[in-house]
C-alpha positions in Angstrom: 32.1 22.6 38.4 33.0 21.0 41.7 32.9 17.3 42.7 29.4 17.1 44.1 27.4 18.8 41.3 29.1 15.4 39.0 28.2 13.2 41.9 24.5 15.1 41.1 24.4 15.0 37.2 25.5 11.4 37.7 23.3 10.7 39.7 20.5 11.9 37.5 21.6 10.3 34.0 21.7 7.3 35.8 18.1 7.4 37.6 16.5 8.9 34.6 18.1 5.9 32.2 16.9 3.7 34.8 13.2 4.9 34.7 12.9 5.5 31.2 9.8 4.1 29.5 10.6 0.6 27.5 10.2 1.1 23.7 8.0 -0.5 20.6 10.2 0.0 17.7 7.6 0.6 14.8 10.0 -0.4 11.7 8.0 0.4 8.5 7.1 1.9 5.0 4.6 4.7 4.1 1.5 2.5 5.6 3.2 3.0 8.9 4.9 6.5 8.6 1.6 8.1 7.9 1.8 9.0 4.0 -0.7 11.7 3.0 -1.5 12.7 6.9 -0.6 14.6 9.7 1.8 12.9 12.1 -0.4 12.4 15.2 -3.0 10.7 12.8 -1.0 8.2 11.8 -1.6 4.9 13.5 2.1 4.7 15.7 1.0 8.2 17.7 -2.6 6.9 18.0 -1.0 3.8 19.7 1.1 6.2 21.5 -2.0 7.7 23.1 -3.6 4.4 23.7 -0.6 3.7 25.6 0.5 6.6 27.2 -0.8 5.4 31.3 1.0 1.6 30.5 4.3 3.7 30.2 5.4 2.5 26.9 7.1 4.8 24.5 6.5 4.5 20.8 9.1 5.3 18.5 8.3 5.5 14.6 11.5 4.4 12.4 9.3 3.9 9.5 10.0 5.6 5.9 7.8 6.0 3.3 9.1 4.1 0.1 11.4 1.6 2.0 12.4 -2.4 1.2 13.3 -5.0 3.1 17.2 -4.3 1.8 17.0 -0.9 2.7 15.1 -1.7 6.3 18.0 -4.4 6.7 21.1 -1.5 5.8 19.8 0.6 8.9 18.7 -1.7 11.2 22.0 -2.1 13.1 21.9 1.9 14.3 17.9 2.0 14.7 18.2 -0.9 17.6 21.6 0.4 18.6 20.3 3.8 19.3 16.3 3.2 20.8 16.8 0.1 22.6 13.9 -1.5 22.0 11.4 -4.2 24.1 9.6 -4.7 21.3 9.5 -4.2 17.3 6.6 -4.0 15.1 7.7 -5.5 12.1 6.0 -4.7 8.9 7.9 -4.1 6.2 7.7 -5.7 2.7 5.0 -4.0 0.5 7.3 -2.2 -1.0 9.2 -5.3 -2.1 5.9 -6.8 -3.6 4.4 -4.3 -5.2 7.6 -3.6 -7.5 7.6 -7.1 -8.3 11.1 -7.7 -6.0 12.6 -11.2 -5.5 10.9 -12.9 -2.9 13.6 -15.3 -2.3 15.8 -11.6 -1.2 12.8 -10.4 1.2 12.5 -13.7 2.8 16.2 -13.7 3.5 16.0 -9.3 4.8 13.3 -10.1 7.0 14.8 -13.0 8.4 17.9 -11.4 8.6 16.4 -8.5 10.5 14.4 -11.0 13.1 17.5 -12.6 13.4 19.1 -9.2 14.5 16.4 -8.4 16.8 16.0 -11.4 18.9 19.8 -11.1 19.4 19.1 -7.7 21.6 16.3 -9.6 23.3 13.5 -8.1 21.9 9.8 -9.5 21.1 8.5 -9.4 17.5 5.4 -8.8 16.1 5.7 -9.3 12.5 2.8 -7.6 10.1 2.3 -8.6 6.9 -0.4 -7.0 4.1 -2.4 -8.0 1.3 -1.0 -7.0 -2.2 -3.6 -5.8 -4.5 -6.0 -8.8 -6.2 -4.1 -7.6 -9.7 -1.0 -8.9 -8.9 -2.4 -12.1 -9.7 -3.3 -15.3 -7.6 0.0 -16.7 -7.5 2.1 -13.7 -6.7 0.3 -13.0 -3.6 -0.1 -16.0 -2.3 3.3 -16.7 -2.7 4.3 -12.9 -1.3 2.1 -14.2 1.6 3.9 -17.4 2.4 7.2 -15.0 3.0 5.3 -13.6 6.3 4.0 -17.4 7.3 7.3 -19.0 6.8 9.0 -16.8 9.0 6.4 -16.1 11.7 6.2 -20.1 11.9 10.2 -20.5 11.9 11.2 -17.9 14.5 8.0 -17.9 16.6 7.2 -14.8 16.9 3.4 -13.2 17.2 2.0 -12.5 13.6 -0.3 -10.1 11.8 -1.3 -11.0 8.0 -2.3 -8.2 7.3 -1.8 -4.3 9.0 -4.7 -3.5 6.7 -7.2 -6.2 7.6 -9.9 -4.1 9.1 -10.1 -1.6 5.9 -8.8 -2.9 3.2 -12.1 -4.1 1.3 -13.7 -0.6 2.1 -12.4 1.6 -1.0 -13.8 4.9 0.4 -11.4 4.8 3.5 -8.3 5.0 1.0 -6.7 7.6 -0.2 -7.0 8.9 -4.3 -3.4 6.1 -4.7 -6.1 3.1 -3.2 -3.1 2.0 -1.5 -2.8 4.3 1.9 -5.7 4.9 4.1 -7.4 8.0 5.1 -7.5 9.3 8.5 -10.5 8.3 9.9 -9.0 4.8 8.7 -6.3 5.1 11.0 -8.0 3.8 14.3 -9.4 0.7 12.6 -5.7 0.5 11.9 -4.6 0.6 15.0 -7.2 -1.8 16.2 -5.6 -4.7 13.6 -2.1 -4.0 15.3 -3.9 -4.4 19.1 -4.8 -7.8 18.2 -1.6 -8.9 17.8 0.1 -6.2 20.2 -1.7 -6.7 23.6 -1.1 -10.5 24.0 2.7 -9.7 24.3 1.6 -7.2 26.5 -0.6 -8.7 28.7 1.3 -12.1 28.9 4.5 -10.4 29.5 6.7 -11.3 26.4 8.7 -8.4 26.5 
């Protein structure tokens, strides 16, 4: 391969770097990976589509099952490798509802927002309602976590990613904990409340 096709593949890597759409990390559990449903019904590729003529490029890093700990252990590669303008935060559910130490998810997710602003991205940070079981005290404490950090770092916040469906049992699936499909876009909606002010006010 001679000089000037280099100079040409060059060229192009660099150009097509340089245009590439900016990213929104989505960095969840099973409420944002889409458990029980097809993957472009999941609420990340419905804001995908919502988004696809602003040029923004959504990229779903969310895993069913996963902690704060476990969010925090792969965090490093996920930002080294995507790049992203801005993360969706919403991890932690897992954490509560096996009854984890709140004093160790307070200091993952503060950790992790820590990490993030440090590549100069914009968090939103989404929290969610544990189940009225889990007792007065629990919740509201679990709750506090998401306020406490949304108040110390600033950052746009979300209390709950289920807030538009999670008093309506019939748009859950048989578990009561994930939502159905044509739950998704209400979903989505929740998120767009506390997405589009960063996008419309430039935060990113």
């Amino acid at each position: 391969m001679g000089w000037k096709s280099l100079l040409v593949i060059g060229w192009l890597l660099i150009t097509g770097i340089a245009h590439a759409a900016p990213v929104i990390l989505v960095y969840g559990d099973s409420l944002s990976a889409g458990y029980g449903l097809a993957a472009h019904q999941a609420w990340p590729d419905l804001l995908q589509q919502r988004l696809t003529t602003k040029n923004w490029q959504i990229i779903n890093a969310s895993i069913s099952g996963e902690t704060t700990a476990g969010g925090l252990a792969r965090l490093p590669d996920t930002l080294a490798q995507h790049h992203p303008k801005i993360v969706i935060l919403a991890l932690g559910a897992n954490d509560g509802l096996r009854g984890l130490s709140m004093a160790a998810m307070y200091d993952n997710l503060n950790n992790m927002m820590q990490q993030i602003r440090n590549t100069g991205a914009v968090i939103l940070l989404v929290g969610v309602h544990l189940p009225p079981n889990y007792g007065i005290a629990y919740t509201e404490k679990f709750q506090q976590v998401y306020t406490k950090l949304a108040q110390q770092h600033h950052v746009a916040y979300l209390p709950s990613l289920l807030a538009n469906v999670e008093n309506k049992r019939e748009l859950f699936q048989a578990d009561g904990l994930h939502p159905i499909a044509v739950a998704e876009p209400l979903v989505l909606d929740a998120v767009l409340d506390g997405l589009l002010p960063l996008l419309k006010h430039g935060k990113y």
